[in-house]
C-alpha positions as CSV (number, residue, x, y, z in Angstrom):
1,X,51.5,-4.5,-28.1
2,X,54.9,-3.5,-30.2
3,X,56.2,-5.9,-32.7
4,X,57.9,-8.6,-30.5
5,X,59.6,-9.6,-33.9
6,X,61.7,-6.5,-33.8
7,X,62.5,-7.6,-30.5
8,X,63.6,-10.8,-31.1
9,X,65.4,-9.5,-34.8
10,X,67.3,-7.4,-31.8
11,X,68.7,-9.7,-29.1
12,X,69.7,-12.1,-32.3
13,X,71.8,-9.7,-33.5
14,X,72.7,-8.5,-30.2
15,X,74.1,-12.4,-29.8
16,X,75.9,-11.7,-33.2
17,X,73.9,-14.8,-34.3
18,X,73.0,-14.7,-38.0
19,X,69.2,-15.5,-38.2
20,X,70.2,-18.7,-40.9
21,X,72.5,-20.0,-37.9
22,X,69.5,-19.6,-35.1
23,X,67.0,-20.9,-36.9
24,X,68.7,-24.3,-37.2
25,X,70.1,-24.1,-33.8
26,X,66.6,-24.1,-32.6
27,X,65.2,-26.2,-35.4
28,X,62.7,-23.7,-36.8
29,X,63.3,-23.0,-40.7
30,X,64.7,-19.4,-41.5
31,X,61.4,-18.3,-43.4
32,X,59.9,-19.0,-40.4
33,X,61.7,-17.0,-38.2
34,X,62.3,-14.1,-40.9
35,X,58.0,-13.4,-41.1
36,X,58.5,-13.4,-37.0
37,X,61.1,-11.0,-37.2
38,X,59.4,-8.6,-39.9
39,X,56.0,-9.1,-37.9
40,X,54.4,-11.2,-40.5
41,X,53.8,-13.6,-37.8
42,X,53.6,-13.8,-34.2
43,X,55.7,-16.6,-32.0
44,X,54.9,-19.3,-30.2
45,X,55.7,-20.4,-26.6
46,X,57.5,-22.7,-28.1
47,X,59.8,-20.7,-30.3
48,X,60.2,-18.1,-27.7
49,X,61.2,-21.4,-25.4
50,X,64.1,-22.0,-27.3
51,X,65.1,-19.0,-28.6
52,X,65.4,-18.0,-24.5
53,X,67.2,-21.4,-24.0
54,X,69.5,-20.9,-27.0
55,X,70.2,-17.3,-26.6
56,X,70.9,-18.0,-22.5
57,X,67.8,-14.9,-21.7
58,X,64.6,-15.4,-19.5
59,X,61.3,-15.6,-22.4
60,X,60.3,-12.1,-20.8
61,X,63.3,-10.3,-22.5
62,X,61.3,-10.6,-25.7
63,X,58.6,-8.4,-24.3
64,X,60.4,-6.0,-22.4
65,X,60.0,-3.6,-25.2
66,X,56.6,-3.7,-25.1
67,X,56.7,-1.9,-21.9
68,X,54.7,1.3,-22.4
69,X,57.2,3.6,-20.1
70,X,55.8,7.1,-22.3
71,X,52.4,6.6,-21.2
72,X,52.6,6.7,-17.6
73,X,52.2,10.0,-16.5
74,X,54.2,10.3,-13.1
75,X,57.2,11.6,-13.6
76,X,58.9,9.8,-10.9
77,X,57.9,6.4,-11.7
78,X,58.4,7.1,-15.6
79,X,62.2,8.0,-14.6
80,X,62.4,5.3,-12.7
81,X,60.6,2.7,-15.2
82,X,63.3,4.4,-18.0
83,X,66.3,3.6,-15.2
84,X,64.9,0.2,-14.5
85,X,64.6,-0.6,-18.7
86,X,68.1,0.7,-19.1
87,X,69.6,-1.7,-16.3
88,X,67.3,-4.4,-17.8
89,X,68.5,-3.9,-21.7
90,X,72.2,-3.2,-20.6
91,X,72.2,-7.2,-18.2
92,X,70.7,-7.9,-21.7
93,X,73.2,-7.4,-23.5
94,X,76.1,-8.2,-21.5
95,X,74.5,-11.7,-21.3
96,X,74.0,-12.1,-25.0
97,X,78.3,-10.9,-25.4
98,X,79.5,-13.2,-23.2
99,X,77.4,-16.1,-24.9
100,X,79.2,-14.4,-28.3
101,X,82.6,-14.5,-26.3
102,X,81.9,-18.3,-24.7
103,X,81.2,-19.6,-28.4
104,X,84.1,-18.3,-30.4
């Protein structure tokens, strides 16, 4: 499995969310979140809870990227697993912008 830190470091700043800011929205302590996000340690269901709620994304956007599309070795279903990530990554982020553009 991939870092899911990186992933989460990602949609945060996706969200335009500095990680200070998150980590008391969600009332975790920026340490905390800063090992996650540097894959000193891994998340709990509870953290990935409200990091979904706060950040307005199902908790399966934060393993997306753990999706091993270069292993599989049909070509058709790896094109279409890429096409399906892209659609997935690009609702994604147009749901974390309009949360930016909804809290300005």
């Amino acid at each position: 499995m991939k870092n899911i830190g990186k992933t989460i470091k990602l949609l945060r700043q996706l969200a335009g969310i500095p990680q200070k800011d998150l980590a008391k929205r969600i009332s975790f302590s920026q340490n905390y979140i800063s090992l996650i996000e540097n894959g000193k340690k891994e998340p709990s269901l509870k953290l990935l809870r409200k990091l979904g709620a706060e950040l307005n994304i199902p908790v399966s956007a934060f393993f997306w990227n753990d999706l091993e599309i270069d292993n599989i070795s049909d070509l058709r279903i790896k094109e279409t697993s890429k096409r399906i990530n892209d659609l997935y990554w690009d609702l994604i982020r147009q749901t974390l912008s309009s949360k930016t553009r909804l809290s300005e």
